[in-house]
TIKEDO-921867 format. One record per residue: residue in three letters; x, y, z of N, C-alpha, C, CB in turn. Coordinates in steps of 0.001 Angstrom, whole numbers, padded with zeros to 6 digits. Each point is the difference from the previous one (the first is absolute). Glycine has a CB too. Layout:
BEGIN
Ala|X|Y|Z|X|Y|Z|X|Y|Z|X|Y|Z
...
end
This chain:
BEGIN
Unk|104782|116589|068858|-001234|-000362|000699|-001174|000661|-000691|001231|-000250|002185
Unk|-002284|-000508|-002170|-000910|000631|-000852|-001456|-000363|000500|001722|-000068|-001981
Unk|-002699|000362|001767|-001082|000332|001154|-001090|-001408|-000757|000264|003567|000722
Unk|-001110|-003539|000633|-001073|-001887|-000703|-000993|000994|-000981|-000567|-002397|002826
Unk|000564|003758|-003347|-001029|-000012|-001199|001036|-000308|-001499|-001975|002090|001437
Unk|003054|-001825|-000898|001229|-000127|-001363|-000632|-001894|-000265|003156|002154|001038
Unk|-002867|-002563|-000253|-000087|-001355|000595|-001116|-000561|-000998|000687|000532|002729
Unk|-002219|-000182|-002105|-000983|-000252|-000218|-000080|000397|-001527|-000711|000109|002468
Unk|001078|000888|-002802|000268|000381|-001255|000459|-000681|-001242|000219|001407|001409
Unk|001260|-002089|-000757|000926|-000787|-001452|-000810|-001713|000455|003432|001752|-000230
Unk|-004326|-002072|001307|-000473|-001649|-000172|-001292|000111|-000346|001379|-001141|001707
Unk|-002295|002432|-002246|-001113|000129|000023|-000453|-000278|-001755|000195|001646|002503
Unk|-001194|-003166|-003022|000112|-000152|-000802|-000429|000920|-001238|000184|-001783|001431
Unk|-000586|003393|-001157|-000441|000430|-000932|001405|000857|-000610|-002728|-000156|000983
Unk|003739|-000368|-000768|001025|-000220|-000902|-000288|-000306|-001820|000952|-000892|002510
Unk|-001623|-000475|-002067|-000239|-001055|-001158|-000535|001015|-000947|-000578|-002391|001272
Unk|-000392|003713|-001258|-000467|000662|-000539|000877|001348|-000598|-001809|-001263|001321
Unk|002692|001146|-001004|000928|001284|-001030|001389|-000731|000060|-001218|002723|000757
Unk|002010|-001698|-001142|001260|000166|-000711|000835|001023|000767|-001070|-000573|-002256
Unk|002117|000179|003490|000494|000763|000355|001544|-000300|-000400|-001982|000461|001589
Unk|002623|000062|-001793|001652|000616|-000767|000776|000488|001010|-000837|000916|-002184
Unk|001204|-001780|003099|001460|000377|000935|-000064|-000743|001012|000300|002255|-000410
Unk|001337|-002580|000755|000416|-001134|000638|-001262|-000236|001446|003047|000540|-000973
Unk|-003094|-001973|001710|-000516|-000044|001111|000377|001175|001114|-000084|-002414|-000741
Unk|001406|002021|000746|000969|001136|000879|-000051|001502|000341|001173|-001451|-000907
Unk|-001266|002222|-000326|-000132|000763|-000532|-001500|000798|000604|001720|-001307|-001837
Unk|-002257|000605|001684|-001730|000340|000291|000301|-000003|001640|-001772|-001506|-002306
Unk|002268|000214|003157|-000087|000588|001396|000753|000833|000585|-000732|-001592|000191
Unk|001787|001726|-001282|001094|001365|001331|-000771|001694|-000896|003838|-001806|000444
Unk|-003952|001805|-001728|-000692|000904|-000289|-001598|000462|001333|001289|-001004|-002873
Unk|-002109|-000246|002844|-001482|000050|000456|000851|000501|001523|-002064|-002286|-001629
Unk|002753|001447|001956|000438|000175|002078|000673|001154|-000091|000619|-002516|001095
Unk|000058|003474|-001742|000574|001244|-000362|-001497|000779|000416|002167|-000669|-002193
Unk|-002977|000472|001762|-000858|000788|-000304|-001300|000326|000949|001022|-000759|-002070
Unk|-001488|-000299|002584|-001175|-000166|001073|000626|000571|001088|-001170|-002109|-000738
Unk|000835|003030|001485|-000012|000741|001035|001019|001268|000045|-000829|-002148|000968
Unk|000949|002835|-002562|000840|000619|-000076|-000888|001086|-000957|002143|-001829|000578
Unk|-002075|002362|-001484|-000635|000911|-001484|-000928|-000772|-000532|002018|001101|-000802
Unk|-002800|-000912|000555|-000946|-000899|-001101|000828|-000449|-001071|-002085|001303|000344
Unk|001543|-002748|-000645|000454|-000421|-001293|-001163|000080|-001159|001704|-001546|001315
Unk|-000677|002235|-001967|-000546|000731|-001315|-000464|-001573|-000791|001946|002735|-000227
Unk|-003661|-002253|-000505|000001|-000983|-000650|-000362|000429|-001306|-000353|-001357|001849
Unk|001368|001591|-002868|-000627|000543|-001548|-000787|-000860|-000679|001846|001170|-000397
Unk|-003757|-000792|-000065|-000493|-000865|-000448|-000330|000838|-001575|-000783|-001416|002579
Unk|000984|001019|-003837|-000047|000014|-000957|-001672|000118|-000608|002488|-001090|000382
Unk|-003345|002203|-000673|-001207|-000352|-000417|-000426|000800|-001704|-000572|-000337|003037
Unk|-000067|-000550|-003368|-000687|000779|-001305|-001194|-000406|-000108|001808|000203|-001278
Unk|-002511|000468|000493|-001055|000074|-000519|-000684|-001214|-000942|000861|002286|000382
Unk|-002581|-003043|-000148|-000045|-001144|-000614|-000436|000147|-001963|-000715|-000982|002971
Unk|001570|000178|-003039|-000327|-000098|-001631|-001394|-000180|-000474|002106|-001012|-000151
Unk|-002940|000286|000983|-001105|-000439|-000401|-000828|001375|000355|000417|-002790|000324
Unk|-000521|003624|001086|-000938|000886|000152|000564|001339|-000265|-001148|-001465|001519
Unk|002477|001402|-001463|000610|001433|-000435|000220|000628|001235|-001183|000341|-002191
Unk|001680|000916|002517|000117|001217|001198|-001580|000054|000620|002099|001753|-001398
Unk|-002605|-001817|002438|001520|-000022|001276|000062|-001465|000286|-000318|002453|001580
Unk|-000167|-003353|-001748|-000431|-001446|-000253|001470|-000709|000369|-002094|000394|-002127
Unk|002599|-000911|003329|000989|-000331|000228|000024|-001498|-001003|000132|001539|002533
Unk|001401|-001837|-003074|000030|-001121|-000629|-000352|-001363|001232|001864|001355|-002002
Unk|-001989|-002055|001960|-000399|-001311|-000080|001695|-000724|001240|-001857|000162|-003420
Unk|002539|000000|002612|001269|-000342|000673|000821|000465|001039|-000155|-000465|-001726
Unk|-000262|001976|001704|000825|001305|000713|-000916|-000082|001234|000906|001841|-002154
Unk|-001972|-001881|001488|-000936|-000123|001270|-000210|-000875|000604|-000812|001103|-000672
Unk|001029|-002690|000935|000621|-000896|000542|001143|000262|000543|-001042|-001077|-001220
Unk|001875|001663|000617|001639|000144|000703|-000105|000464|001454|001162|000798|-002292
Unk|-002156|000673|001978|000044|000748|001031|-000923|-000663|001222|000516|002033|-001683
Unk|-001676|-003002|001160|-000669|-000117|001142|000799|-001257|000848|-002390|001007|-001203
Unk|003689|-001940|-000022|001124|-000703|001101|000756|000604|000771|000177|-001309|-001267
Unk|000014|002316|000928|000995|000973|000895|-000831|000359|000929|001506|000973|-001603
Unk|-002527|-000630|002263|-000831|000187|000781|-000009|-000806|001079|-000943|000831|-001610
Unk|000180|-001875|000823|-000320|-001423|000565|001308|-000927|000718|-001908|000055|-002043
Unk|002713|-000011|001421|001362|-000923|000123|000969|000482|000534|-000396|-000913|-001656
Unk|000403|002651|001337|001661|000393|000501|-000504|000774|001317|001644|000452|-002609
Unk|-002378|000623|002047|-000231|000934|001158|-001091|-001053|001273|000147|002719|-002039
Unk|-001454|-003006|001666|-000642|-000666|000676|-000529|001195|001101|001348|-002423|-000660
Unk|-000827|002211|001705|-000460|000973|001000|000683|000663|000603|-001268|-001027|000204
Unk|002634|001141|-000689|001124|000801|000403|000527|000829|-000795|000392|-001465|001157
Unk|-001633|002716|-001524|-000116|001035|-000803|000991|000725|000527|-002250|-000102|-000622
Unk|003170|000572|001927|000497|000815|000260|001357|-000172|-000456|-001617|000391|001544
Unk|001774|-001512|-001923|001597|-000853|-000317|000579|000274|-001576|-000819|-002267|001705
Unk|-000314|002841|-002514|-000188|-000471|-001158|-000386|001597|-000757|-000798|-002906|000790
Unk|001553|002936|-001993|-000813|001092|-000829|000019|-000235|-001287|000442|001599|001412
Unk|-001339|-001620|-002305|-000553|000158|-000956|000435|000789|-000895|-001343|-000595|001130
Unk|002030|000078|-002384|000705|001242|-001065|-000971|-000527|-001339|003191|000363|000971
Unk|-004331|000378|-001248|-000702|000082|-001240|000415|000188|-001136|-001120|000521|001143
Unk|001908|-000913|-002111|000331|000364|-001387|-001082|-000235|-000855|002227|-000471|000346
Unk|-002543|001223|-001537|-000832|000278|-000850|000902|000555|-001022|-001971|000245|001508
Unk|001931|-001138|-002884|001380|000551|-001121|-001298|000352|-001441|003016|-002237|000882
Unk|-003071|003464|-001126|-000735|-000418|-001162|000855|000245|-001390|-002240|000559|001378
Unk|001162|-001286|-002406|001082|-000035|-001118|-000373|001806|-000778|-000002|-003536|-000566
Unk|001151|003580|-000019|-000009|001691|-000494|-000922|000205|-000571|001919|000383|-000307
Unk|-002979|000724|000474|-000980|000802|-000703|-001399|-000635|000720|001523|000451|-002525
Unk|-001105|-001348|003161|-001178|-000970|000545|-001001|000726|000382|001318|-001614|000785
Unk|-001515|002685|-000027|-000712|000888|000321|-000047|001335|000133|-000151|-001599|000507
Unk|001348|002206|-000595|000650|001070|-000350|000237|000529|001254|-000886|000316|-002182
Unk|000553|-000960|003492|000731|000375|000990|001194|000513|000534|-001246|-001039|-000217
Unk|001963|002382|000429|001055|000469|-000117|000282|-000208|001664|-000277|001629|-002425
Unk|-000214|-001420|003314|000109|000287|001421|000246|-001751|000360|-001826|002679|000404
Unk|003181|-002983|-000598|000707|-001433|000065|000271|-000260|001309|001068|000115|-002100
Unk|-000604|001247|002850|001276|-000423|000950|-000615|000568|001796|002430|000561|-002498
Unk|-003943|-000387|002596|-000905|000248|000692|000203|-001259|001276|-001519|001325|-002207
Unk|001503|-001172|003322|000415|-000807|000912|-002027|000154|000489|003671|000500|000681
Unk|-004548|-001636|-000744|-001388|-000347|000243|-000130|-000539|001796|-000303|-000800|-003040
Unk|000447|000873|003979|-000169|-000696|001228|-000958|-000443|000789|001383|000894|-000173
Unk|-002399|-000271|-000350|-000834|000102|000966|-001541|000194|-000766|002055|000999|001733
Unk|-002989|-001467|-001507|-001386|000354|-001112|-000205|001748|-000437|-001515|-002273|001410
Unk|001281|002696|000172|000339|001543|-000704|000721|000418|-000928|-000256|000345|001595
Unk|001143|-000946|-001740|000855|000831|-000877|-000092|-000478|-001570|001633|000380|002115
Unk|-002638|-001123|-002351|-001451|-000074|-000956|-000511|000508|-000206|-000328|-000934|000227
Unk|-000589|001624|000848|-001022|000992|000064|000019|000897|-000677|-000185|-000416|001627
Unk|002198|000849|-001261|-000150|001807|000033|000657|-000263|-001318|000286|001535|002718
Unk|-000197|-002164|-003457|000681|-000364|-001086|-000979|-000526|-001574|001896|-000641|002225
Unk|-002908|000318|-001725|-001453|-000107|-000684|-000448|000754|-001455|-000526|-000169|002518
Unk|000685|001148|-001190|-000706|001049|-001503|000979|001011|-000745|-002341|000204|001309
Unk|003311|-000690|-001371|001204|000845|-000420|000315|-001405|-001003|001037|002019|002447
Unk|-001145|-002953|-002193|000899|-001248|-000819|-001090|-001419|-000029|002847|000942|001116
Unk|-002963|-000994|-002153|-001005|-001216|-000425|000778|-000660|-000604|-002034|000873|-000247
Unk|003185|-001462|000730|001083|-000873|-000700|-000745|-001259|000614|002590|001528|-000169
Unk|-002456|-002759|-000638|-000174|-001434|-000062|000245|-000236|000897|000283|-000533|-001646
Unk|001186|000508|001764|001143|-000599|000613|-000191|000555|001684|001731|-000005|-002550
Unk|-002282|001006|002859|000157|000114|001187|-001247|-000356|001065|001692|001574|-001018
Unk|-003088|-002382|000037|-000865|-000095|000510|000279|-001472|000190|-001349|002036|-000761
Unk|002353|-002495|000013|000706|-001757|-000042|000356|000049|001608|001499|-000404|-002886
Unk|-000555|001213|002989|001361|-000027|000960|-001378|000396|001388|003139|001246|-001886
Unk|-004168|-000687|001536|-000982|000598|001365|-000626|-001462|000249|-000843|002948|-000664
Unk|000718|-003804|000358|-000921|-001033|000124|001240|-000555|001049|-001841|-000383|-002590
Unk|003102|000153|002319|000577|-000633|000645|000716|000530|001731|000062|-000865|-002743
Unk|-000215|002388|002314|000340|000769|001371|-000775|-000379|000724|000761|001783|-000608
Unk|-002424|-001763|000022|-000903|-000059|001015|-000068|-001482|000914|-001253|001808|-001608
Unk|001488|-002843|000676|000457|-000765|000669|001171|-000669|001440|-001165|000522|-002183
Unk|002166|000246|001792|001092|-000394|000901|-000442|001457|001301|002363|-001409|-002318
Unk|-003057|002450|002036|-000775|000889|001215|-000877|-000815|000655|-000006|002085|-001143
Unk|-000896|-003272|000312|-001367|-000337|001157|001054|-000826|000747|-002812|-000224|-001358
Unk|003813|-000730|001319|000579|-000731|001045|001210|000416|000891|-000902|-001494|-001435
Unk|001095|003196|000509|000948|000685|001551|001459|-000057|-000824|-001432|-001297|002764
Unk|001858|001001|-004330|001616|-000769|000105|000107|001510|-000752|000508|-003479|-000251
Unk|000870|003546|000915|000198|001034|-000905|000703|000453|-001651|-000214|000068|002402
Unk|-000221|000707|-003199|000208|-000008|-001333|000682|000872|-000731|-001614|-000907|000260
Unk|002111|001035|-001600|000255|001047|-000827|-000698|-000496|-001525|002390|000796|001527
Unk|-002702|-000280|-002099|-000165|-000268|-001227|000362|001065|-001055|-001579|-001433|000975
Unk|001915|001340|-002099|000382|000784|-000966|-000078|-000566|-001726|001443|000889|002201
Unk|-001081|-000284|-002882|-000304|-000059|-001651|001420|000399|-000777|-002771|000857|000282
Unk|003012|-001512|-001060|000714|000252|-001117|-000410|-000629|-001119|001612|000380|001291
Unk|-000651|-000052|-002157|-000066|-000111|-002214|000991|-000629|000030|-000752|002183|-001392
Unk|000574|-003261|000512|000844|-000757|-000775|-000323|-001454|-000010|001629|001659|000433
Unk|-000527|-002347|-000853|-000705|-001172|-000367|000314|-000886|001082|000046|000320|-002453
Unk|-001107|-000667|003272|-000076|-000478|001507|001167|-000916|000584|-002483|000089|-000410
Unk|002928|-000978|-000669|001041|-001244|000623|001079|000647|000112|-000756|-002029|-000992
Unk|001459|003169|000063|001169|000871|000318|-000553|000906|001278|001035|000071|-002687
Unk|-001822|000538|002988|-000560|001251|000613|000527|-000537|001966|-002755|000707|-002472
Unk|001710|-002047|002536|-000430|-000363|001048|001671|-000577|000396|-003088|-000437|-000513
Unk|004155|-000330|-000129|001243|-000225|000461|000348|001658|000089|000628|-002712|-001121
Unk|-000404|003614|000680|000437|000774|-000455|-000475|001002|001880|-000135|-000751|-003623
Unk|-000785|000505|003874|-000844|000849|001486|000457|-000731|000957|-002290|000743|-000764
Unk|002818|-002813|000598|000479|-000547|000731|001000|000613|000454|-000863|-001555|-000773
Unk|001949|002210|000144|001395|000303|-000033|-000366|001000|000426|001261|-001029|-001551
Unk|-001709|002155|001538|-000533|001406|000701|-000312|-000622|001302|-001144|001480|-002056
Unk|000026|-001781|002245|-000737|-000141|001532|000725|-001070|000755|-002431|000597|-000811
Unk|003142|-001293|000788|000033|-001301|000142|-000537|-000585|001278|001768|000233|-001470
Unk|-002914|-000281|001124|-000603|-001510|000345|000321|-000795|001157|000021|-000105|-002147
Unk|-000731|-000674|002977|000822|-000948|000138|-000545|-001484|-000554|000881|001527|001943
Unk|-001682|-001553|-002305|-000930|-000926|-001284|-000820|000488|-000911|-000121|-001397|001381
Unk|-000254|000667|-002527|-000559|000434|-000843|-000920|-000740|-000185|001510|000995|-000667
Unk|-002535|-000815|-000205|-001813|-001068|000224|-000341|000138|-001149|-001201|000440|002255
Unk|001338|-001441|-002994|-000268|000388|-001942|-001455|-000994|000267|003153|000064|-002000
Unk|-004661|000008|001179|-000531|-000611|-000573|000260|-001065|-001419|-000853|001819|001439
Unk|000453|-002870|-001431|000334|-000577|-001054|-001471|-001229|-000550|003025|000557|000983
Unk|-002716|-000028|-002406|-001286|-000741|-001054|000465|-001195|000275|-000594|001501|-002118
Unk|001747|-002520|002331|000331|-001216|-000313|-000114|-000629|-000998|-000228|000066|001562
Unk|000172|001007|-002495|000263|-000671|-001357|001139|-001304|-000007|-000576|002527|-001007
Unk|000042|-003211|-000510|000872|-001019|-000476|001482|000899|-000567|-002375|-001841|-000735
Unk|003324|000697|000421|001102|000585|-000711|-000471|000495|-001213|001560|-001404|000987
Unk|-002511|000931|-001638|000073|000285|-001502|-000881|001594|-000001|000005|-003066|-001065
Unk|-001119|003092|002013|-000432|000631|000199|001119|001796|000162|-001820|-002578|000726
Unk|002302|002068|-000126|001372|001277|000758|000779|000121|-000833|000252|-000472|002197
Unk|-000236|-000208|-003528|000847|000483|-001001|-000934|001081|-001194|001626|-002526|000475
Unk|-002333|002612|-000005|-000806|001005|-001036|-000419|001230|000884|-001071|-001991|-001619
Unk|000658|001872|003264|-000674|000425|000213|001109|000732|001320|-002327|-001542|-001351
Unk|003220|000454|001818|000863|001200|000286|-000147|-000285|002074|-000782|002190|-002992
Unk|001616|-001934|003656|-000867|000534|001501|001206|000707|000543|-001902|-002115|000749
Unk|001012|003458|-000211|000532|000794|001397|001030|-001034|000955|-002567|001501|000120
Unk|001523|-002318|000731|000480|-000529|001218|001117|-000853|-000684|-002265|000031|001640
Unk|002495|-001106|-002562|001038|-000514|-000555|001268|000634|000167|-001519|-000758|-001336
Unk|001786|001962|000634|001029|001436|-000613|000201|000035|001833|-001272|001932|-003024
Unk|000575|-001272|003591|-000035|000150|001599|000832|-001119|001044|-002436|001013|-000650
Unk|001871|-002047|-000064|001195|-001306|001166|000997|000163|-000354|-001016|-001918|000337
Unk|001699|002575|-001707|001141|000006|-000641|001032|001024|000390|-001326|-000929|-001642
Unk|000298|001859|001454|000801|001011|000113|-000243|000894|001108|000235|-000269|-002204
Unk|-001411|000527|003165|000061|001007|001063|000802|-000473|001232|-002217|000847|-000808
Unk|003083|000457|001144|000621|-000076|000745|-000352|000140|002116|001048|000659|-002873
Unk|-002117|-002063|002679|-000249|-000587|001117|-000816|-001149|000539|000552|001890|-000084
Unk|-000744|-002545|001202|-000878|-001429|-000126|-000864|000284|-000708|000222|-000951|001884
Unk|-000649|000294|-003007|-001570|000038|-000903|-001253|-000926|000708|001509|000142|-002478
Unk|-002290|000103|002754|-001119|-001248|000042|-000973|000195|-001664|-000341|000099|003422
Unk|-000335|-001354|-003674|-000740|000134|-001475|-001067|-000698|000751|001765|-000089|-002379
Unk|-003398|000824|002322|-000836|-000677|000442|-000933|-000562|-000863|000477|001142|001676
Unk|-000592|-002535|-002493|-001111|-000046|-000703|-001654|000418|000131|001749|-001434|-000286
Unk|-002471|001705|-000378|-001352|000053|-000069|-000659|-001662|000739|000291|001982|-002508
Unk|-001615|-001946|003236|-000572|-000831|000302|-000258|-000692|-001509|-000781|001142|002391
Unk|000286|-002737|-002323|000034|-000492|-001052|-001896|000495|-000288|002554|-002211|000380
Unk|-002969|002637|000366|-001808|000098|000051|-000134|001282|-000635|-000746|-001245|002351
Unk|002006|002304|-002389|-000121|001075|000046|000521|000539|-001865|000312|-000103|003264
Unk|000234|-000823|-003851|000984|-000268|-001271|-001281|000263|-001111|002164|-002142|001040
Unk|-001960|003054|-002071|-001099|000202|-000865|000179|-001536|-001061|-000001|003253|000181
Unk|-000527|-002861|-001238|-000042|-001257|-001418|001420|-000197|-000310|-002276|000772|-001374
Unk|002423|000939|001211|001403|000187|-000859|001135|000609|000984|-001363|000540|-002378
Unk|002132|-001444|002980|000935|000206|000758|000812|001052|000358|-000298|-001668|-000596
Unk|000440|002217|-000673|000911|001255|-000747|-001007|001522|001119|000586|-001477|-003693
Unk|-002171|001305|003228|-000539|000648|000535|000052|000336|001985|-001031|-000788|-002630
Unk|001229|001700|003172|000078|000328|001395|-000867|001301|000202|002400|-001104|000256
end
């Protein structure tokens, strides 16, 4: 048995707009497991935009997260929590303090003037977010190369979904250029959703986020 937002959820057409990876089934005894019991964990995947650099959320990630908002949680922040990943690539900023659990804006504050890392003024844009509507969060940072990293935290934390952004590149495109969320439907070990970018929102050069 499974509840009318599960419901409203799998007939609601903004489906048509991503890429979700696991059976119909699957999604309602997982989702009805879950509503009125622990929060369901939602790991959302973010980096930094190519075009503006740190703290400049990418283009895609930042769509992901504002579907997860909009679509999953909605207004039943208490049901729901928020797992922030942030993977950077090695030397990226020389940030050593990886494994820092972020919750709450304060813990920004007091963290400020001790650490002017990139990466954690990325991951603050998004705390502050999921604080103004009440849902609750974690966010954190690691090194390495994000498409291993982020399966790799799947299998640690596990999840009970995962929220990749995606360029929607062409095939030919993805053979040079490669994608996270792709590697992610493949291989992380749990439901994936892939949310494309608005088409209004898509730079010249596709590649770019």
């Amino acid at each position: 048995m499974y509840t009318s937002c599960a419901k409203e959820f799998l007939s609601s057409p903004i489906l048509s707009r991503s890429i979700i990876v696991f059976p119909k089934s699957d999604f309602i005894r997982r989702f009805g497991e879950k509503m009125g019991s622990e929060p369901t964990k939602v790991m959302v995947a973010v980096n930094a935009s190519t075009i503006k650099d740190y703290p400049h959320p990418s283009i895609s990630c930042k769509r992901a997260f504002e579907w997860t908002l909009e679509k999953i949680v909605r207004s039943n922040t208490s049901d729901f929590k928020i797992l922030l990943l942030h993977v950077q690539v090695v030397d990226e900023d020389g940030f050593d303090d990886v494994d820092s659990i972020y919750a709450s804006p304060d813990d920004f504050r007091d963290m400020r003037e001790s650490n002017k890392a990139k990466g954690l003024h990325l991951l603050e844009f998004f705390v502050n977010k999921c604080h103004e509507i009440g849902v609750g969060c974690e966010a954190w940072i690691k090194i390495g190369d994000p498409k291993d990293v982020i399966c790799q935290e799947v299998k640690r934390v596990r999840p009970d979904y995962l929220v990749v952004g995606s360029r929607g590149l062409g095939r030919f495109q993805k053979v040079f250029v490669g994608t996270v969320s792709a590697f992610c439907v493949k291989y992380a070990e749990c439901p994936v959703m892939t949310i494309k970018r608005n088409a209004d929102e898509t730079p010249s050069d596709a590649a770019d986020d």
